[in-house]
C-alpha positions in Angstrom: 0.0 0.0 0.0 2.4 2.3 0.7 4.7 1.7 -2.4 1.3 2.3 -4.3 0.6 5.8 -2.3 4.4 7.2 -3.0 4.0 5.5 -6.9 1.2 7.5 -7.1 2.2 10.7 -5.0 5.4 11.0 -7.9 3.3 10.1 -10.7 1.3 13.5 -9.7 4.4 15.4 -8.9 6.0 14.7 -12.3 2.9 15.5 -14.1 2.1 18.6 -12.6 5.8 19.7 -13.1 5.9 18.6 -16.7 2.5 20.7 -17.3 3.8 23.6 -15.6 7.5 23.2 -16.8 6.4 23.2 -20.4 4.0 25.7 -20.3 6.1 28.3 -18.3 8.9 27.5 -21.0 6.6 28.6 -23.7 4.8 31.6 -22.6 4.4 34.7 -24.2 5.7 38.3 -22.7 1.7 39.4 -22.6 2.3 43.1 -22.7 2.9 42.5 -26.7 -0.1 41.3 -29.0 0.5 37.9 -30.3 -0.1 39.7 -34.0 2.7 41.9 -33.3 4.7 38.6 -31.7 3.7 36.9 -34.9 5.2 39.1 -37.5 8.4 39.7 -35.4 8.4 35.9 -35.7 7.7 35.8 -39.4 10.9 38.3 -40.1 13.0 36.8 -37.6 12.7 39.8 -35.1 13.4 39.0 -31.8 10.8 41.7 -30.6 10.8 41.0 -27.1 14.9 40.9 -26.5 14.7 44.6 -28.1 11.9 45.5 -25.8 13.5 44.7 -23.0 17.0 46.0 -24.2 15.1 49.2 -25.3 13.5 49.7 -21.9 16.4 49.4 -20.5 17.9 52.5 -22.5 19.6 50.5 -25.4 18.8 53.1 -28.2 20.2 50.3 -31.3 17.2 48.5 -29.3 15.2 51.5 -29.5 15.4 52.2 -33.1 15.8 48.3 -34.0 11.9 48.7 -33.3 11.5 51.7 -34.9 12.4 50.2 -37.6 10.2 47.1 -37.5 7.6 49.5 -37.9 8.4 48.7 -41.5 6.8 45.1 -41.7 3.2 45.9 -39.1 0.4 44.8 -40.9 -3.1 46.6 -40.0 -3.8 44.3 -37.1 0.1 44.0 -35.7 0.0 47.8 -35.9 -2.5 48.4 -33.1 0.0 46.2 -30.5 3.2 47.6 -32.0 1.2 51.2 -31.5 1.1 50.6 -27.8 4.2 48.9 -27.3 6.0 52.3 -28.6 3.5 54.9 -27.2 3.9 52.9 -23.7 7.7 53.1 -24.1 7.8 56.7 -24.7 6.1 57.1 -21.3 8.7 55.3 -19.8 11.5 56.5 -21.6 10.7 59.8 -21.7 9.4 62.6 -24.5 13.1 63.9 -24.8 15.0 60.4 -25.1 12.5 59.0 -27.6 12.3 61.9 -29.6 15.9 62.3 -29.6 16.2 58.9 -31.0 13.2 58.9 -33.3 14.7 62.5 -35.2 17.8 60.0 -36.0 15.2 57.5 -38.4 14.5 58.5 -42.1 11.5 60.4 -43.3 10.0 57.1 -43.6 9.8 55.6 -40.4 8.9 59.1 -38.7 5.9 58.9 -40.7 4.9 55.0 -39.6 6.1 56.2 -36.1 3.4 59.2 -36.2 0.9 57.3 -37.3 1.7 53.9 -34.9 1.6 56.6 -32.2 -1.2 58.0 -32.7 -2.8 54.4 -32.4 -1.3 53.4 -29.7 -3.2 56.0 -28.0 -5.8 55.1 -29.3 -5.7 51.3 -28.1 -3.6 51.7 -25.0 -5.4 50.6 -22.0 -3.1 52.7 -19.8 -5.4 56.0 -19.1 -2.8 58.9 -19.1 -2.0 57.8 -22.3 -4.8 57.3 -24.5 -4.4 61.3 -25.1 -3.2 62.5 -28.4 0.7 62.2 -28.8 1.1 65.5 -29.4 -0.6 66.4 -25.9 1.7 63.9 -24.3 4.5 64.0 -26.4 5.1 67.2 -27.9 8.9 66.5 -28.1 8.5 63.2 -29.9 5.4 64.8 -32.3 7.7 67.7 -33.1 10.8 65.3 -33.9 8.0 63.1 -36.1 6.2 66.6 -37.8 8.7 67.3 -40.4 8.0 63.7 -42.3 
């Protein structure tokens, strides 16, 4: 009987670690939309190392996902929007605006617009404002393209 109980009392363990192992190993940072996850995965952009190098102050990282803004389609835009708008709040209007005047006409004008959603879709209050009420640093850096 009690070779059956401690059989059974490691069978549970080693399930319950297995389930739990594997699923921890394979879980998604949830502040980023899987579409965004998914096209980063499709280009072979490793979105969330950047993020995290980014919000550490890594400006490479920074305009690495500036530059991304290149391959958003309409429904990776919206998470990509609030990724960026979120990490000019904690970056700061100067920083990112210093950083995002460094990009071609190009991006500046996918980074307005991805902006401007962001705000739109973030569910973070103080910043569902329009950039340019929050950011006027970053929407004057972004105006000229």
């Amino acid at each position: 009987m009690r070779l059956v109980s401690s059989v059974l009392t490691l069978s549970v363990t080693l399930s319950v670690l297995i389930v739990f192992g594997f699923a921890g190993c394979h879980r998604k940072d949830n502040r980023v939309a899987e579409e965004t996850l998914g096209v980063a995965e499709r280009v072979g952009f490793h979105y969330l190392e950047k993020l995290n190098a980014a919000e550490s102050g890594d400006g490479q990282a920074l305009a690495a996902l500036f530059r991304f803004s290149q391959h958003v389609d309409a429904a990776s835009a919206l998470g990509h929007g609030v990724i960026l708008i979120e990490l000019a709040a904690h970056l700061g209007d100067e920083r990112f605006a210093v950083c995002a005047a460094a990009e071609s006409a190009e991006i500046r004008q996918l980074l307005r617009r991805l902006l401007e959603a962001g705000a739109a879709y973030t569910t973070t209050a103080r910043l569902s404002r329009p950039p340019d009420q929050s950011f006027p640093q970053i929407c004057a850096a972004l105006s000229d393209a």
